[in-house]
C-alpha positions in Angstrom: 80.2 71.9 117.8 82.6 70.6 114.9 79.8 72.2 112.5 79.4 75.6 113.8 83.7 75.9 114.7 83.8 75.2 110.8 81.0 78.0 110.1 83.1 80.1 112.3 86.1 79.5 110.3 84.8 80.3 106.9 83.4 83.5 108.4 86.7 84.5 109.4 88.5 83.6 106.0 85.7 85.7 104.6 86.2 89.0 106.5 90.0 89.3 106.8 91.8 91.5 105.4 95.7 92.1 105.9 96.7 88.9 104.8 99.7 88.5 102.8 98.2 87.7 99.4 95.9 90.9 99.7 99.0 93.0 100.4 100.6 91.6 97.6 97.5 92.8 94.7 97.9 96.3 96.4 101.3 95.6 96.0 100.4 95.5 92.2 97.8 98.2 92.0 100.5 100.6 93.5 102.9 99.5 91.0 100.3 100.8 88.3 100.8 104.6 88.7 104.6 104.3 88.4 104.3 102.2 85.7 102.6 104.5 83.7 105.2 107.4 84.8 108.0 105.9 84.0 106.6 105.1 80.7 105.3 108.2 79.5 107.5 110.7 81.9 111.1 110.0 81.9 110.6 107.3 79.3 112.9 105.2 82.0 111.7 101.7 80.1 114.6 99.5 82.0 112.6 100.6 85.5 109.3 100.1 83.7 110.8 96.8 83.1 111.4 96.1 86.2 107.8 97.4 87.9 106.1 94.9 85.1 108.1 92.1 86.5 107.3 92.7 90.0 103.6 92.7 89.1 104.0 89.2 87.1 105.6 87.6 90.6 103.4 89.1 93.0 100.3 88.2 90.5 101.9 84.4 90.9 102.8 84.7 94.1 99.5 86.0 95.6 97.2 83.1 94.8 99.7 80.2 96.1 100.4 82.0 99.2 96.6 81.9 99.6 96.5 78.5 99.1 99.8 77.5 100.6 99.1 79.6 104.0 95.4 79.2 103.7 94.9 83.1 103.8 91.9 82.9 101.2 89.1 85.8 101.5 86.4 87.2 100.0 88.5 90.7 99.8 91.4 88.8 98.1 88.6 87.0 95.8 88.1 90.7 94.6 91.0 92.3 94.7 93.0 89.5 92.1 90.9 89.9 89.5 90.5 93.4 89.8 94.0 93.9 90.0 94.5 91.9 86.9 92.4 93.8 84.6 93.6 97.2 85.8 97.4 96.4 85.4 96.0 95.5 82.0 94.2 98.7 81.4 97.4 101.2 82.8 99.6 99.0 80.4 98.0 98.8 77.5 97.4 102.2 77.4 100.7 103.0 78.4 101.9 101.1 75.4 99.5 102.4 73.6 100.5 106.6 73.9 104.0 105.4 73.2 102.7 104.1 69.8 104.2 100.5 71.0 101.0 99.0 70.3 98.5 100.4 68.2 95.5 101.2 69.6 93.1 99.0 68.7 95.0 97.0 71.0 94.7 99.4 73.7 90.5 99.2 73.1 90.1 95.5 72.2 91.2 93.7 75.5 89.1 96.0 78.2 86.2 95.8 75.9 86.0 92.4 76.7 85.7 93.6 80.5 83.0 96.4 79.6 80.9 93.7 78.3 81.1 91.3 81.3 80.8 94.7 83.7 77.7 94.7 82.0 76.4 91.7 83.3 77.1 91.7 87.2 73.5 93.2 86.9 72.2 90.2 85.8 74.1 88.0 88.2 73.2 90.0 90.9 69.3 89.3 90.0 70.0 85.4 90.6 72.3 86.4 94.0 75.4 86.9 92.7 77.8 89.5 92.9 80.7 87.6 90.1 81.3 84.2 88.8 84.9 82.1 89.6 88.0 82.9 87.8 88.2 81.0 85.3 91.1 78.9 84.4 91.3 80.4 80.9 90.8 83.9 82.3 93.9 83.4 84.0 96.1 81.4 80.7 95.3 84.4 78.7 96.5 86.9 81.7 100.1 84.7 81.8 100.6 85.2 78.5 100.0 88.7 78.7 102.0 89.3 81.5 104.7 88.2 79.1 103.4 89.8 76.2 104.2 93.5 78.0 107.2 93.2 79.3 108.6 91.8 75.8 106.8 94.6 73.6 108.2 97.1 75.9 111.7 95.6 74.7 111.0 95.3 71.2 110.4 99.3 71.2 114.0 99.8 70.1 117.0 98.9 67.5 119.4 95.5 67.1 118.0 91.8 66.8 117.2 91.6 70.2 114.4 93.9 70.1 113.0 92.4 66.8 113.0 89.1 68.4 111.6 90.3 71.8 109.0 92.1 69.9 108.5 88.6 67.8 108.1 86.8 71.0 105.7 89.8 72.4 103.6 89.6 69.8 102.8 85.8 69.9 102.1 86.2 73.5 99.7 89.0 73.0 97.8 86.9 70.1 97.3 84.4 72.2 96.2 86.3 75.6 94.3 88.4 73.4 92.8 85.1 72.3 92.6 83.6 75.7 91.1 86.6 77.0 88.4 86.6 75.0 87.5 82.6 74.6 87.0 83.0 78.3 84.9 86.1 78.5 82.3 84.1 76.0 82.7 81.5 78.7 81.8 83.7 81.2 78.7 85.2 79.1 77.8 81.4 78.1 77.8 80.8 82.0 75.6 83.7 82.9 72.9 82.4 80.6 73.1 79.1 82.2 72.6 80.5 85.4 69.6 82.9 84.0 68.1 79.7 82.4 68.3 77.5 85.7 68.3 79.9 88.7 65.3 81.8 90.2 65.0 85.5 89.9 66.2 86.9 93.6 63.2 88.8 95.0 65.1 91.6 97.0 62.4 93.3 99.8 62.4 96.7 100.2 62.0 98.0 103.9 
């Protein structure tokens, strides 16, 4: 009885949904559209400031409620990482039409997640749909998340905005670093898994 009340329990966790860590990654992905308005509309950067901030403490905030209230799920599984790299795509790109970052800026970090895209195919031949997070996936996403915020500020005059855009700068050389030491991880962990995993037969009906 203890067994199958466990089995129960991990199918529950599995299919919920409104939990308070999912609402906060559509929290984020909302937050992705104004971004991008206030950046290349009004050219409101203070806002745009404040939207990027939001998303770093909800993208904190989401995983240790999931932990600390033990609201993990397969949808939230998704929807963090997902959430991640699109908040990296708006803003990158955002940065990016304002001439804040040049653009092979803008194209080198979501290549990284074109490549990987290109692999779920494989994955999904051995059963899988994605691998973990990894650790370093989510290092070089913290220093991002400080990277923007202080490149946005650097995008003006006065020694505060050269040493913000100092500080930006060394943040984004790492994450961009980070960000991609992990995605070989992630390929080097895909041909492990070729190498020592089964091909999935998947029957037709």
């Amino acid at each position: 009885m203890k067994v199958q009340a466990e089995v129960a329990d991990e199918a529950t966790r599995d299919t919920r949904v409104w939990t308070v860590p999912n609402a906060l990654s559509i929290v984020r992905l909302l937050g992705l559209p104004l971004f991008l308005w206030l950046v290349l509309g009004p050219h409101a950067d203070g806002w745009a400031l404040g939207v990027l901030m939001v998303s770093g403490i909800t993208d904190y905030l989401d995983g240790y409620l999931a932990r600390r209230l033990d609201q993990a799920s397969r949808l939230g599984q998704i929807l963090d990482p997902v959430a991640d790299r699109l908040y990296i795509l708006a803003v990158v790109i955002g940065l990016a039409l304002r001439d804040i970052v040049p653009w092979w800026f803008a194209i080198i970090l979501p290549l990284r997640d074109v490549l990987l895209w290109g692999l779920v195919p494989v994955l999904r031949t051995r059963g899988y749909s994605a691998l973990p997070v990894h650790f370093l996936g989510k290092a070089a996403t913290f220093n991002l998340l400080y990277a923007f915020p202080l490149l946005l500020l650097g995008d003006g005059s006065g020694s505060a905005a050269t040493l913000a855009k100092v500080f930006g700068w060394a943040f984004a050389g790492w994450g961009i670093s980070l960000y991609w030491w992990a995605g070989i991880l992630y390929a080097y962990q895909v041909y492990k898994l070729v190498k020592t995993t089964e091909r999935r037969v998947v029957a037709h009906g």
